[in-house]
C-alpha positions in Angstrom: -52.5 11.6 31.9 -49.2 13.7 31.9 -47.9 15.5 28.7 -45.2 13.0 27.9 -48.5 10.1 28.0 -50.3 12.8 25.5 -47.1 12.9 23.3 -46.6 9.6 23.4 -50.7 9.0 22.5 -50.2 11.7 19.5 -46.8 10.0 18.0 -48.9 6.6 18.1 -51.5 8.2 15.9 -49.3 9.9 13.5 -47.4 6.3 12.9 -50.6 4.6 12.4 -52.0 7.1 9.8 -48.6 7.0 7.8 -48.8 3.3 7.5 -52.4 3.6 6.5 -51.3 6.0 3.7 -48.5 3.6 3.0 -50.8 0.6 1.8 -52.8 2.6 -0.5 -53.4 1.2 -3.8 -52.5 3.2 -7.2 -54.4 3.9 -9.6 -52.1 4.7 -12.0 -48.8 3.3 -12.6 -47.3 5.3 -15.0 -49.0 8.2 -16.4 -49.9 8.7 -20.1 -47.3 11.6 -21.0 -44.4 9.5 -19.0 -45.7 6.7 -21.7 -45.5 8.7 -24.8 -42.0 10.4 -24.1 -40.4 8.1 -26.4 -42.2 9.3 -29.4 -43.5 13.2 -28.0 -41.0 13.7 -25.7 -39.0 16.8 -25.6 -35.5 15.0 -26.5 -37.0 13.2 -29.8 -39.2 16.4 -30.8 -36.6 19.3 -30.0 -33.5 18.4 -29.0 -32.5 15.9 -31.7 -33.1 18.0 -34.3 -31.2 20.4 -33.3 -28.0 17.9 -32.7 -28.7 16.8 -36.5 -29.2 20.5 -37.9 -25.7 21.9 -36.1 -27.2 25.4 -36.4 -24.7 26.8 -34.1 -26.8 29.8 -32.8 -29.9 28.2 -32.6 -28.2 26.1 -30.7 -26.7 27.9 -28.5 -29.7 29.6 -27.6 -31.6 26.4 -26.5 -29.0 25.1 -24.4 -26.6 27.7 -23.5 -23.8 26.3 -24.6 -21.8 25.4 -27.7 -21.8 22.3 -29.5 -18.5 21.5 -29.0 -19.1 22.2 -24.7 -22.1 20.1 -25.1 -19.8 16.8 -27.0 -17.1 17.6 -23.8 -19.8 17.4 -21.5 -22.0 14.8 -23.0 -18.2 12.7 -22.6 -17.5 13.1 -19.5 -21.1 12.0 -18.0 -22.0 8.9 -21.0 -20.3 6.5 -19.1 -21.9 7.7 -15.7 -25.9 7.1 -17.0 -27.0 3.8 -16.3 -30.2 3.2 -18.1 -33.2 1.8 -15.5 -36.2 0.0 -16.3 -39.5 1.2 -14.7 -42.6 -0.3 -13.8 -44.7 0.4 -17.0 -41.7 1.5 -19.8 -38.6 0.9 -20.9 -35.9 3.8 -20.3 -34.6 6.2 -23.1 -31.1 5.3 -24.1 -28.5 8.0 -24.6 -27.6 8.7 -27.9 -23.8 9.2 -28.8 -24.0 12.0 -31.4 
């Protein structure tokens, strides 16, 4: 055998252990703290109340920005967010504050 017949031996064995990876089965579809973001999640525990408060400073602080940056911002990229269902949970819908 040459090198190029060793290569050639070495890429065929590479292939054939990625596909074996491929078909592995999950375990888990979805895991638990991906399931309970709609009621814990960081955006429904945090975030929200700090739209619904308008504390200006404390605001500021958690995002770096002002309230009136975040409504231009939050304009400019609402019609760009397309909502998409996953296997196992439904998506979060943004909120127009």
């Amino acid at each position: 055998m040459d090198t190029s017949d060793d290569e050639r031996l070495i890429l065929l064995f590479i292939l054939k252990k990625r596909k074996q990876r491929r078909k592995k089965k999950r375990s888990i579809w979805c895991r638990e703290h991906f399931v309970l973001r709609a009621t814990c999640g960081e955006y429904i525990r945090t975030f929200r109340s700090l739209l619904d408060n308008r504390d200006e400073a404390l605001f500021f602080n958690y995002t770096r920005m002002t309230y009136d940056t975040y409504k231009e911002l939050l304009a400019l990229v609402l019609p760009l967010l397309q909502p998409v269902g996953a296997i196992g949970g439904n998506p979060l819908q943004a909120k127009k504050s």
